[in-house]
C-alpha positions in Angstrom: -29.3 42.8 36.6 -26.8 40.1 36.0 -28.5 37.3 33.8 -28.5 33.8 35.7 -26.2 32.2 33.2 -23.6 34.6 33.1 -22.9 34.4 37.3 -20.7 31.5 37.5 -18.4 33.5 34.5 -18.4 36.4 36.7 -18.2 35.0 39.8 -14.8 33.0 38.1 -13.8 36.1 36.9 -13.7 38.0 40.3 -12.2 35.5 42.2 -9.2 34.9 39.7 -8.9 39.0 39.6 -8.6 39.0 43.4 -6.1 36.3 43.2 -3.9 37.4 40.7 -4.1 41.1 42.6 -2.4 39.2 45.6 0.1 37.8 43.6 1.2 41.1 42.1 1.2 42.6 45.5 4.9 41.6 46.1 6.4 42.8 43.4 4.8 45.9 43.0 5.4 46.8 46.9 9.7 45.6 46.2 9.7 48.6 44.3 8.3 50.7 46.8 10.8 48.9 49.1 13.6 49.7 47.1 13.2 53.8 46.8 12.4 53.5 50.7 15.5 53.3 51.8 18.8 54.6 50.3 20.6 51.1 50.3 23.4 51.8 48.2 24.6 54.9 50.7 24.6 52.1 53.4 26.4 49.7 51.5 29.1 52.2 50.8 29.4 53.7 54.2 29.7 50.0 55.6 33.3 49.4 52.9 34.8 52.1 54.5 34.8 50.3 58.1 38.0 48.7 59.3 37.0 45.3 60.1 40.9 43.9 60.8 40.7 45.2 64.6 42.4 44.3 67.7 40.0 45.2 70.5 36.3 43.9 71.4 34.2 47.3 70.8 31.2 47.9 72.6 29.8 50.5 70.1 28.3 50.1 67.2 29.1 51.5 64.2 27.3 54.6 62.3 25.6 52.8 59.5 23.5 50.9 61.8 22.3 54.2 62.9 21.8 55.5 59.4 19.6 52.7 58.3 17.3 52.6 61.4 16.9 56.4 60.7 15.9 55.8 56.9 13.4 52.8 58.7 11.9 55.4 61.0 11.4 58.0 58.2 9.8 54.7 56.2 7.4 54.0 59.3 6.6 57.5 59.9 5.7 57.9 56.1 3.4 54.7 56.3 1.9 55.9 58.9 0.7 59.7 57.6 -0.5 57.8 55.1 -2.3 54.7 57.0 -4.3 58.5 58.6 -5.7 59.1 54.8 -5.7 56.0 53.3 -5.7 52.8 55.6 -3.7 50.8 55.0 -4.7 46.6 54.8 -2.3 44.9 57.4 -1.2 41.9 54.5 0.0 45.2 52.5 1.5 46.6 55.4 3.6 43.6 56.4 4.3 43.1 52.5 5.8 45.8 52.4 8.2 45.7 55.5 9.7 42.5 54.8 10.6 43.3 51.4 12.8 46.4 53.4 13.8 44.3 55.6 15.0 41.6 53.0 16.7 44.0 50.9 18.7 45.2 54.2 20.0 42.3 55.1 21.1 41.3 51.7 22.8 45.0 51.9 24.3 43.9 55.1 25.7 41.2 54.1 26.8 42.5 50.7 28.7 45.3 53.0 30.4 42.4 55.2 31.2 40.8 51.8 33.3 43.5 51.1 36.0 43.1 54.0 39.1 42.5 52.5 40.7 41.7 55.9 39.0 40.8 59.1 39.8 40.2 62.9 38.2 37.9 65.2 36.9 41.1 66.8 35.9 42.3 63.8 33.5 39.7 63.0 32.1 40.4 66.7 31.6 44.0 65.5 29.8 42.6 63.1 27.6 41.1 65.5 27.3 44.0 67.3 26.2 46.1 64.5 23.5 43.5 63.7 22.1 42.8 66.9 21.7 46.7 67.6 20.1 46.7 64.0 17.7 43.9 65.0 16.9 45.2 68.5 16.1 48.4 67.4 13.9 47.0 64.3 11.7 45.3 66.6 10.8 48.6 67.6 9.5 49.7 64.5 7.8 46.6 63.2 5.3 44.2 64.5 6.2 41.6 61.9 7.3 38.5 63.7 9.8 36.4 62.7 12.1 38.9 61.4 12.8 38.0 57.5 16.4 36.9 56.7 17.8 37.8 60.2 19.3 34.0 59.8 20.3 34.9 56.5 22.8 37.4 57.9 23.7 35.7 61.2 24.9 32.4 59.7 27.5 34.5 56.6 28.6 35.9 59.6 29.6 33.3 61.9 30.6 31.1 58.7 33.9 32.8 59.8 35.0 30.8 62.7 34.0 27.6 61.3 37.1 25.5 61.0 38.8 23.9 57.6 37.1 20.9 58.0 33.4 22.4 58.0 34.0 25.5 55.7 34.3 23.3 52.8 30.6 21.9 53.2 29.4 25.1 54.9 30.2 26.8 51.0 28.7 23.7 49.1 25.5 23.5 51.2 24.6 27.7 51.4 23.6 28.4 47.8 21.7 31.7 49.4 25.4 33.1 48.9 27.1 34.2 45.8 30.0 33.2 44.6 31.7 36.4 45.1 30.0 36.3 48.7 31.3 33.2 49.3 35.2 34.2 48.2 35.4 37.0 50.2 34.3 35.0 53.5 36.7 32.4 52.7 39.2 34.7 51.3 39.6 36.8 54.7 38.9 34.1 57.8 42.7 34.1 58.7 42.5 30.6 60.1 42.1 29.1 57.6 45.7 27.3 55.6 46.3 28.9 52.4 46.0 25.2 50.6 42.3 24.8 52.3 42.0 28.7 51.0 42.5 27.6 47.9 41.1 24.7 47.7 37.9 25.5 48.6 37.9 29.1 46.5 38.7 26.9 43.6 35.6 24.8 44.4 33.2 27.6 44.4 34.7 29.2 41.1 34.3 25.9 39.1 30.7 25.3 41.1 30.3 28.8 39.8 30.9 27.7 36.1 29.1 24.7 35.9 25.6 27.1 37.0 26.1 29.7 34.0 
């Protein structure tokens, strides 16, 4: 038996433990995340797509395909598991948005690294994500999809005209620098003094935050 004094300790104690446990939860389930799906293969398979078309396309292209595979094997796996060991629903939604988080970053890291791009090109882009994002909703009950503004707004950053695009880069710190140069660098637009103007901007914003 516990003695009468020593409760409130103990019952401090437990819920701290239980607190802290929560807390830890993310980080520990971003690993999990991270080995879940093979986000460098994606990343590299997205560089090798010509962006600087001519035509609208109404197919997708085969990375979207490849990460929505790698998702299913993920949902399949958490759910062989869930049949041993059930799995709580905070854990279970824990652990989708960090995959879904570290996608979108890899999407956008992949759009990042156009060098050139077409106005169709950026509606690829589109494309791609929206097939990503309808499919996705397939797999996971978790409602509002994490970061899907995240991704939409880099890429429709591209049409915005010289007169926004300067603010647009000032106000979106969720974007590196490098992220940031390579929109501005290939929206063709865009004059080459507003180019570098505002590229100049961001390298010296860039400075002043190391």
């Amino acid at each position: 038996m516990i003695p009468v004094q020593k409760k409130a300790f103990l019952q401090q104690f437990y819920s701290q433990t239980v607190s802290t446990a929560a807390e830890l939860r993310k980080p520990v389930y971003r690993i999990v995340a991270a080995h879940a799906v093979d986000y460098e293969n994606i990343h590299q398979q997205m560089t090798a797509v010509k962006w600087e078309i001519k035509e609208i396309m109404s197919q997708h292209n085969a990375y979207v395909d490849i990460i929505l595979r790698e998702f299913q094997v993920f949902s399949m796996r958490l759910a062989e598991i869930s049949k041993r060991v059930p799995i709580p629903k905070e854990a279970y939604n824990v652990l989708w948005e960090h995959c879904i988080r570290l996608a979108s970053r890899t999407f956008v890291e992949g759009y990042a690294s156009a060098k050139k791009c077409s106005n169709e090109g950026r509606a690829l882009m589109q494309l791609d994500f929206q097939q990503f994002l309808m499919k996705l909703e397939k797999l996971t009950d978790l409602r509002p999809i994490p970061d899907r503004e995240y991704v939409e707004a880099y890429i429709k950053a591209y049409y915005l005209p010289d007169s926004v695009m300067e603010q647009w880069c000032r106000e979106h710190k969720e974007y590196n620098s490098r992220q940031l140069i390579a929109l501005v660098s290939c929206v063709g637009h865009l004059s080459k003094k507003s180019r570098q103007k505002i590229v100049g901007l961001i390298e010296e914003a860039e400075k002043l935050h190391r």
